[in-house]
C-alpha positions in Angstrom: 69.1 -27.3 -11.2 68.3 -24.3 -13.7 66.1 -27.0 -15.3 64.5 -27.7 -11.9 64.2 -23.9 -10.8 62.4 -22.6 -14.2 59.8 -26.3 -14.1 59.0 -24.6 -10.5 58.4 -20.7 -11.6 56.7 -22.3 -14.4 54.3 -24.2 -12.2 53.8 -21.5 -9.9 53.0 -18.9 -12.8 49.9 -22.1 -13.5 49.2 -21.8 -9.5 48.9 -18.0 -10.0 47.2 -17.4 -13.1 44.7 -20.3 -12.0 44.2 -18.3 -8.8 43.5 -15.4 -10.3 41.1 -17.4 -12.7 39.5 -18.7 -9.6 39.4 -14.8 -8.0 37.3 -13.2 -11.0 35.2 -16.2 -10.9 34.3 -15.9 -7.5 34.1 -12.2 -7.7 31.5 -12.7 -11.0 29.3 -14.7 -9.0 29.4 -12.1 -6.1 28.8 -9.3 -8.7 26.0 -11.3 -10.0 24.0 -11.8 -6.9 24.8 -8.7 -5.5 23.0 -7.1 -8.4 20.0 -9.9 -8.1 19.9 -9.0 -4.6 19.7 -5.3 -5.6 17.2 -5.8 -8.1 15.3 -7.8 -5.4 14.8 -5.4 -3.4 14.1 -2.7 -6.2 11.3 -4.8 -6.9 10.2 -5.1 -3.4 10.2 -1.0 -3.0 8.1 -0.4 -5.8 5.8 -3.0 -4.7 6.0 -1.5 -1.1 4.7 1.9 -3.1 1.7 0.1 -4.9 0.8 -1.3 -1.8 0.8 2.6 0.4 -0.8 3.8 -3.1 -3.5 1.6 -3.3 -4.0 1.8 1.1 -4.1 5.4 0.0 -6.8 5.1 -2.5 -9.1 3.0 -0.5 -9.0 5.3 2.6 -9.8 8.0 0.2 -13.1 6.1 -1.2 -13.9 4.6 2.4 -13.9 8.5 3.8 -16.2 9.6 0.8 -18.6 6.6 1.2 -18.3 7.6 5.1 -19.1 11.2 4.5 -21.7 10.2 2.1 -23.5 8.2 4.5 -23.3 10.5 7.3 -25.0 13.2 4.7 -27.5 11.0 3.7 -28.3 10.5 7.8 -28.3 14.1 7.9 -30.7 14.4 5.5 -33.2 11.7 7.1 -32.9 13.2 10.3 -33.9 16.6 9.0 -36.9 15.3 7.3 -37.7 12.9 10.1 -37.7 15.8 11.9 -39.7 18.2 9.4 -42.4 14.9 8.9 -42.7 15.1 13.1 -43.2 18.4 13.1 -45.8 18.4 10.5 -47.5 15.9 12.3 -47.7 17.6 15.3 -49.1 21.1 13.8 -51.4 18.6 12.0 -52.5 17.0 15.0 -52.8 20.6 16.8 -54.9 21.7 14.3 -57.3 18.8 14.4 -57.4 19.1 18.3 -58.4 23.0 17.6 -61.1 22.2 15.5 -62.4 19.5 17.5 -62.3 21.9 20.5 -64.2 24.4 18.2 -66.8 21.9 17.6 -67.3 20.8 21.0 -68.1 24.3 22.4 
């Protein structure tokens, strides 16, 4: 019976330690894709940063090229403006002299 009662503490001391074998194990693997998961999604912040940085940057250059252009209109308009101008006095002045020659 003593023979009997140790063969049984002796298998269940197996049973155990295998179970605990079996527990790191498991908890290994969870450790391991936790931190693959975590790296993951590291990896997906910093991208998620590039990404606002670089929306960033080209809203930046599309507002200068936007306030470029509306200078540059700016600037055409004010010497469309200037060339109408001069095209009117020049026409006035033309009509003056031809009204000075017709009299």
């Amino acid at each position: 019976v003593q023979q009997q009662l140790q063969q049984l503490m002796v298998e269940r001391d197996h049973g155990h330690a295998a179970s605990l074998e079996e527990q790191r194990r498991v908890e290994a693997e969870r450790d391991a894709v936790q931190q693959q998961l975590q790296q993951a999604m590291a990896e997906r912040d910093q991208q998620h940063v590039a990404s606002l940085e670089e929306q960033r940057r080209a809203e930046a250059e599309r507002n200068v090229v936007q306030q470029q252009l509306q200078q540059a209109m700016a600037e055409r308009d004010q010497q469309h403006a200037a060339s109408q101008e001069e095209q009117r006095r020049v026409e006035a002045e033309r009509d003056a002299v031809q009204q000075q020659l017709q009299q």
